[in-house]
DSSP file (Angstrom, degrees, kcal/mol; ACC not computed):
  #  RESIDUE AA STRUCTURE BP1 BP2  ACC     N-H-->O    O-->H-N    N-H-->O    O-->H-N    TCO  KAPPA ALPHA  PHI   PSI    X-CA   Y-CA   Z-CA
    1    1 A X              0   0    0      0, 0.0    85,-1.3     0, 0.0     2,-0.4   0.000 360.0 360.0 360.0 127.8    0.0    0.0    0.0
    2    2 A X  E     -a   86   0A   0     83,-0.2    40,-2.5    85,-0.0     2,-0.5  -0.713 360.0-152.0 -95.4 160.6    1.3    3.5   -0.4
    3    3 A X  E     -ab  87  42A   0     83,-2.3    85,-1.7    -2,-0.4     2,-0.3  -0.951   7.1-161.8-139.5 145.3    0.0    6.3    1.4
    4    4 A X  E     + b   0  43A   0     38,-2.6    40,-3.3    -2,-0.5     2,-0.3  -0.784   7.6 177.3-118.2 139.9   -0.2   10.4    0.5
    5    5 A X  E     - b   0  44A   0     83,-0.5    85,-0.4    -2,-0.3    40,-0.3  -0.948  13.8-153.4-157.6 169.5   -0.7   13.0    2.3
    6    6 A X  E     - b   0  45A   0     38,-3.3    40,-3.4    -2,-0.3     2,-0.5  -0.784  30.9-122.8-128.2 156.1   -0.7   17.0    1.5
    7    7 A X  E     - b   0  46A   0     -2,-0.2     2,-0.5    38,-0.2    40,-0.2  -0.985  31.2-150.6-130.4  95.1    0.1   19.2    3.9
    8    8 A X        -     0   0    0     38,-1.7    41,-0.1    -2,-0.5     4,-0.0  -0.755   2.9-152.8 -88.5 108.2   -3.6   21.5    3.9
    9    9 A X  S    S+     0   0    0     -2,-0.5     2,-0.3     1,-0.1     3,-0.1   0.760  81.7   7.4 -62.7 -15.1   -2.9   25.7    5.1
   10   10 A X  S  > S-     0   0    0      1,-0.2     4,-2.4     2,-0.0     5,-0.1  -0.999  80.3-110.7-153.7 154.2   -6.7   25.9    6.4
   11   11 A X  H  > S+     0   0    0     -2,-0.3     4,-2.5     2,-0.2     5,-0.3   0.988 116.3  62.0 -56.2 -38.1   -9.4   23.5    6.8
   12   12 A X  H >> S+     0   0    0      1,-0.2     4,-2.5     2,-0.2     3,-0.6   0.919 111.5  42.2 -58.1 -49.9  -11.3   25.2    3.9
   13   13 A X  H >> S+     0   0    0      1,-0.2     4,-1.5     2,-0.2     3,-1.1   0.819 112.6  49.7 -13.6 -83.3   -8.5   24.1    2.0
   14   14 A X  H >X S+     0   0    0     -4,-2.4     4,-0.8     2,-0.3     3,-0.5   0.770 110.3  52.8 -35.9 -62.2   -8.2   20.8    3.5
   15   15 A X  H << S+     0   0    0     -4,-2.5    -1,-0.3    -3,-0.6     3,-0.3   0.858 103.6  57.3 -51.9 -54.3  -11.8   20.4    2.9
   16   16 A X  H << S+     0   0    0     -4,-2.5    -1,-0.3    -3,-1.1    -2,-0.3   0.932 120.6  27.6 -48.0 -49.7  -11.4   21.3   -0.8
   17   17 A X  H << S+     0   0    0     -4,-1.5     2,-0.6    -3,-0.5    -2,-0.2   0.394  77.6 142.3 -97.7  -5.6   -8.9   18.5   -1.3
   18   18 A X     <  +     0   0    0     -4,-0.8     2,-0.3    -3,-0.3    13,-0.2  -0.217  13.6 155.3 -76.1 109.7   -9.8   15.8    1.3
   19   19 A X        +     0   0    0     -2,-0.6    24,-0.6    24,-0.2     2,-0.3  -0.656  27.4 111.2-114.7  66.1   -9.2   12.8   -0.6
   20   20 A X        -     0   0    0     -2,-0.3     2,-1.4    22,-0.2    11,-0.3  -0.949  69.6-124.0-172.8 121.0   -8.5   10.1    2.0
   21   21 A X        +     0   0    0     14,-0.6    11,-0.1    -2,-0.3    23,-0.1  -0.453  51.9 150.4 -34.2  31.7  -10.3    7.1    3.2
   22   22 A X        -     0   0    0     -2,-1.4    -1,-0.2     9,-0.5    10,-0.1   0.951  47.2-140.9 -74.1 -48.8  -10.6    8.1    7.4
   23   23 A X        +     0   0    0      8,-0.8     2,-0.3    -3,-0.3     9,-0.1  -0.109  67.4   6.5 120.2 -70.7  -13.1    6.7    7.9
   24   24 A X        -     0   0    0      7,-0.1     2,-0.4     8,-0.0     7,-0.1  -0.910  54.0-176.4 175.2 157.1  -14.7    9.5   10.4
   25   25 A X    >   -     0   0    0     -2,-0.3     3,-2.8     5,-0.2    39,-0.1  -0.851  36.0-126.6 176.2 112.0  -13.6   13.2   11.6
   26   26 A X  T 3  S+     0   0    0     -2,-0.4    -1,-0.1     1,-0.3     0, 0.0   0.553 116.7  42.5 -55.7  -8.6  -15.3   15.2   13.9
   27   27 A X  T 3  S-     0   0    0     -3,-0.0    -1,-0.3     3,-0.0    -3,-0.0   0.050 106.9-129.3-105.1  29.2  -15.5   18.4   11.3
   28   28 A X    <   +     0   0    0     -3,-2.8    -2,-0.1     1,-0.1     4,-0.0   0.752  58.0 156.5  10.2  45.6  -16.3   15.5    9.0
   29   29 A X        +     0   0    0      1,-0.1     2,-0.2     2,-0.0   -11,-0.1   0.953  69.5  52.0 -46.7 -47.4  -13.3   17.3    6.8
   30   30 A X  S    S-     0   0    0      1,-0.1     2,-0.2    15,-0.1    -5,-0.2  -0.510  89.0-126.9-116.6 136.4  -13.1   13.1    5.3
   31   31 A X        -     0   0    0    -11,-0.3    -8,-0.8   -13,-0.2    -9,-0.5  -0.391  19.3-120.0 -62.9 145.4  -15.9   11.2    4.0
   32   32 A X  S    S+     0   0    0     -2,-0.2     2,-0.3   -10,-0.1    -1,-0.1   0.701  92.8   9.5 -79.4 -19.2  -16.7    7.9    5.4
   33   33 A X  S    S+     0   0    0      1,-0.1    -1,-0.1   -13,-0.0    -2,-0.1  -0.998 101.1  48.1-156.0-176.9  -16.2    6.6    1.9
   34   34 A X  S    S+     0   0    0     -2,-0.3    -1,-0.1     3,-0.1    -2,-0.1   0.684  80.8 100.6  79.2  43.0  -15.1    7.0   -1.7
   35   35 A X        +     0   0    0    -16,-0.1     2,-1.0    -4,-0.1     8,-0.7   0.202  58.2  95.0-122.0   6.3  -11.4    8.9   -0.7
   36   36 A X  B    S-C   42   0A   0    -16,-0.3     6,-0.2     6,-0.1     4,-0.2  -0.778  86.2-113.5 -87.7 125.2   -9.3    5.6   -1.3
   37   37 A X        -     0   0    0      4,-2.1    -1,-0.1    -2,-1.0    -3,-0.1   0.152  25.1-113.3 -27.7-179.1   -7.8    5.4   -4.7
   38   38 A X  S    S+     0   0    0     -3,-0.1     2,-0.6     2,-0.1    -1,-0.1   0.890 123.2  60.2 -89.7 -73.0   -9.2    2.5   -6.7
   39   39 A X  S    S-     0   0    0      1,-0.3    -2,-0.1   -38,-0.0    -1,-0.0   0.397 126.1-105.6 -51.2  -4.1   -5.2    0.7   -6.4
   40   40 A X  S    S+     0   0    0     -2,-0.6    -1,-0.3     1,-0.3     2,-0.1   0.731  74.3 152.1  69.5   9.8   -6.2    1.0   -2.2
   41   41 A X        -     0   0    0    -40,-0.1    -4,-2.1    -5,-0.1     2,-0.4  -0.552  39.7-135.2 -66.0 158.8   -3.6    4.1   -1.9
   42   42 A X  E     -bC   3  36A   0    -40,-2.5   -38,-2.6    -6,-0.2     2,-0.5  -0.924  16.6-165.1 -98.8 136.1   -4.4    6.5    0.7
   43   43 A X  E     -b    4   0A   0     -8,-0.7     2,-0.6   -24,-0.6   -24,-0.2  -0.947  14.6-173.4 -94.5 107.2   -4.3   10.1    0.3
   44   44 A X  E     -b    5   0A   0    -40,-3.3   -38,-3.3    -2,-0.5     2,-0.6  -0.840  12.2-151.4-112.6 132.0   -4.4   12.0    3.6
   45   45 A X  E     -b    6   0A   0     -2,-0.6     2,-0.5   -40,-0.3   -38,-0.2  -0.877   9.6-144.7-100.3 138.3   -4.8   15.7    4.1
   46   46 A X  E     -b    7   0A   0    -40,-3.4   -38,-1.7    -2,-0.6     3,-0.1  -0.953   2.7-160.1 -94.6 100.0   -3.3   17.4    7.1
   47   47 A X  S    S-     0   0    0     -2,-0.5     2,-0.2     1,-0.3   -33,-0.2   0.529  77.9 -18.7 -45.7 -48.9   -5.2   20.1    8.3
   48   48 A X    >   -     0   0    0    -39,-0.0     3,-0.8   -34,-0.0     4,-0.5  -0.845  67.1-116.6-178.9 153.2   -2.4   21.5   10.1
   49   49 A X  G >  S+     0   0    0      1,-0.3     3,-0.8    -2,-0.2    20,-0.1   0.785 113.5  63.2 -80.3  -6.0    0.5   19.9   11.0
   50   50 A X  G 3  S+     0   0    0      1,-0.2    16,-0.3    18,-0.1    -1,-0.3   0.787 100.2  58.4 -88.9 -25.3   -0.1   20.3   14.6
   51   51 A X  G <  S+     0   0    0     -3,-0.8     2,-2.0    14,-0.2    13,-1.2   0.586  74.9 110.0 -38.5 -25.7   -3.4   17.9   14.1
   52   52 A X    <   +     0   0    0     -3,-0.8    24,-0.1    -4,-0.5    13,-0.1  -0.496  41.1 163.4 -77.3  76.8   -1.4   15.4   12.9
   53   53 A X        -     0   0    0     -2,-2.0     2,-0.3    11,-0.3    -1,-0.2   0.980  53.3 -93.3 -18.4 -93.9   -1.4   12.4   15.9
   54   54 A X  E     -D   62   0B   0      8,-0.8     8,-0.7    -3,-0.2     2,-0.5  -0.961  32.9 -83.7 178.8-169.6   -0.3    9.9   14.1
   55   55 A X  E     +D   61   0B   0     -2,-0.3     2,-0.2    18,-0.2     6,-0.1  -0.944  25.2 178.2-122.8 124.6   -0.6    7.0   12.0
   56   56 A X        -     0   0    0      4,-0.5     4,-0.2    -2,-0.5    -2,-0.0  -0.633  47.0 -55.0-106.5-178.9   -1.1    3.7   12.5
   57   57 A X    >   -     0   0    0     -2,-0.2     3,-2.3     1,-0.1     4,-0.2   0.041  69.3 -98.9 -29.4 165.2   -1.5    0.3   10.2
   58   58 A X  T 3  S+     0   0    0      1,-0.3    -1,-0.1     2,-0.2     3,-0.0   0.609 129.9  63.6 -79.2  -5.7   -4.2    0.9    8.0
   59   59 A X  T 3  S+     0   0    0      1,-0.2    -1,-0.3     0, 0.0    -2,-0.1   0.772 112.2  44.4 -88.2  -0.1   -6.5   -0.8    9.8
   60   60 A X  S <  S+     0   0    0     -3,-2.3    -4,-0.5    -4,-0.2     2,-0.4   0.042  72.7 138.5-102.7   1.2   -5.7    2.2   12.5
   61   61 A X  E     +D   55   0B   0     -4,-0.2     2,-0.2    -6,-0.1    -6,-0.1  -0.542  16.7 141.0-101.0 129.6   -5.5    5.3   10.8
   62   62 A X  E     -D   54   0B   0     -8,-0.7    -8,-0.8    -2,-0.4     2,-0.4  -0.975  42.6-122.7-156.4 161.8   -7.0    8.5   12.3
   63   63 A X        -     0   0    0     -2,-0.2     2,-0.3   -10,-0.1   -11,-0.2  -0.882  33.5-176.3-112.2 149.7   -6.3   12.1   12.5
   64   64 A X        -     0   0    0    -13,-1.2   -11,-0.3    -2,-0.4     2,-0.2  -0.690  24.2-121.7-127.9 145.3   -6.2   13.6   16.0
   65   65 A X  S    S+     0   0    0     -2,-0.3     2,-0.3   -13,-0.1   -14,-0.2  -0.842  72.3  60.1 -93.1 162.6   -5.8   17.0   17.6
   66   66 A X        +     0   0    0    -16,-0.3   -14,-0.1    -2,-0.2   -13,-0.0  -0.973  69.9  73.3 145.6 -86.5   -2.9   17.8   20.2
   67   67 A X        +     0   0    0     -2,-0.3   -15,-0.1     1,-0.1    -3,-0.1  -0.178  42.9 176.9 -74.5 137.6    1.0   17.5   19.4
   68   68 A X        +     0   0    0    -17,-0.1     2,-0.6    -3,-0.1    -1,-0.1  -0.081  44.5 106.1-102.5  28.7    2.6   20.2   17.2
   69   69 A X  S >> S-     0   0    0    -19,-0.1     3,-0.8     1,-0.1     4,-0.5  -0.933  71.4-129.5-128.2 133.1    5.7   19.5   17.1
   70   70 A X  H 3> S+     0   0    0     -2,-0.6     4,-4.5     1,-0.2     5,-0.2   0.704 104.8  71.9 -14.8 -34.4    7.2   17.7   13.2
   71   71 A X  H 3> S+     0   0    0      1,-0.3     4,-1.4     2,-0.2    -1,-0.2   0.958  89.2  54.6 -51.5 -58.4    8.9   14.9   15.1
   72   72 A X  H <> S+     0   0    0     -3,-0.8     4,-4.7     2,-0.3    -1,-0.3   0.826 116.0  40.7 -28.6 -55.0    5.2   13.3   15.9
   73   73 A X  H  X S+     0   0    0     -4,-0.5     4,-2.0     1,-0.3    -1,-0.2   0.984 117.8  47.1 -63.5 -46.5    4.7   13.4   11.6
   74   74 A X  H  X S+     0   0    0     -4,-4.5     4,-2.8     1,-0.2     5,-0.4   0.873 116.6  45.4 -57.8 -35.7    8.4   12.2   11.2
   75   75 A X  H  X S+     0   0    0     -4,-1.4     4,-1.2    -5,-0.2    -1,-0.2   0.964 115.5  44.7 -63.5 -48.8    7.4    9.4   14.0
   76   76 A X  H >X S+     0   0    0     -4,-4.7     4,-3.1    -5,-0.2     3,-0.8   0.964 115.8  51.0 -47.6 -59.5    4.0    8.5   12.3
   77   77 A X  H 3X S+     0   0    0     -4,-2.0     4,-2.4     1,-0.3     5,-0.3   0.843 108.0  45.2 -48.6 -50.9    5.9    8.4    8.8
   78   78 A X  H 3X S+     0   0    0     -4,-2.8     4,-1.7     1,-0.2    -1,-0.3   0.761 111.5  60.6 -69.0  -9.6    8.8    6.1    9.7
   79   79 A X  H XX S+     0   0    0     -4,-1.2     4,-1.5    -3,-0.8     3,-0.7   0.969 108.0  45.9 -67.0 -61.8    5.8    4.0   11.4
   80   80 A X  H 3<>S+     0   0    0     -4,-3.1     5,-2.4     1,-0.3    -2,-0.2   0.912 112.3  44.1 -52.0 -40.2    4.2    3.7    8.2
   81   81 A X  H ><5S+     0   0    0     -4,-2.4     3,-0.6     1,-0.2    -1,-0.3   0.760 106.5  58.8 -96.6   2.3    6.8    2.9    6.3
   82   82 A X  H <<5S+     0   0    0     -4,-1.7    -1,-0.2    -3,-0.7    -2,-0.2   0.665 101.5  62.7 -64.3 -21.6    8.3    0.1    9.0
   83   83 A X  T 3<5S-     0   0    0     -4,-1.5    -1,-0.2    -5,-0.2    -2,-0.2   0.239 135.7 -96.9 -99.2   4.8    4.8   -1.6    8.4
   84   84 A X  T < 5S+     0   0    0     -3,-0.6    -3,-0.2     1,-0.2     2,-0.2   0.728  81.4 144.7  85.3  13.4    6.0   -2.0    4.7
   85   85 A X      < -     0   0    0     -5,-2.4     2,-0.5    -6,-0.3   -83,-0.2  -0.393  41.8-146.5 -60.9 153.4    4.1    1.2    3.6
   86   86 A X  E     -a    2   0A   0    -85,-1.3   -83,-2.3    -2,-0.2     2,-0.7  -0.856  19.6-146.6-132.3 128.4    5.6    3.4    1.0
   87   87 A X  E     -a    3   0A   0     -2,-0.5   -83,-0.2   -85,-0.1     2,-0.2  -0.733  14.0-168.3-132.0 160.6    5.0    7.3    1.4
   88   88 A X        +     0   0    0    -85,-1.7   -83,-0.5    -2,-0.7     2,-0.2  -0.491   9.9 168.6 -96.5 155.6    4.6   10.0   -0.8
   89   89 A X              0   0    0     -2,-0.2   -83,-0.1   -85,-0.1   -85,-0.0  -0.724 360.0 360.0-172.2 132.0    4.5   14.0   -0.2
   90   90 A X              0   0    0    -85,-0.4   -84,-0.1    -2,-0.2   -86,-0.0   0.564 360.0 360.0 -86.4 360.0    4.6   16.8   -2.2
């Protein structure tokens, strides 16, 4: 599986673009369905980077409020891709 995610500057933004497979999101920015690729990639937009929780296996993945600080994405990312993910960002 690969997995995207864009990096949004506002929700309306975010909103505009939310292409991603969550699942459920208390501003419902993500649909409960038709944001997975057809190929089963994920695309996730990140509201702000300081929303970004983290990521877990796919059968885990949700977006959070609290920690701001980059490490948390770098943590999520190398998570993903230790679980045989490959990810993309523009």
């Amino acid at each position: 599986m690969t997995v995207h995610y864009l990096i949004a500057g506002s929700r309306a933004e975010a909103k505009s673009t939310a292409i991603v497979d969550w699942g459920w999101h208390p501003d419902r920015l993500c649909g409960r369905d038709g944001y997975r690729r057809p190929n089963g990639d994920f695309v996730i937009p990140v509201v702000d980077i300081q929303y970004l929780v983290g990521i877990r296996p796919p059968s885990e993945i949700y977006l959070g409020y609290a920690w701001s600080a980059v490490r948390h994405i770098d943590a999520a990312l190398r998570e993903l891709r230790a679980c045989g993910c490959t990810v993309h960002h523009p």
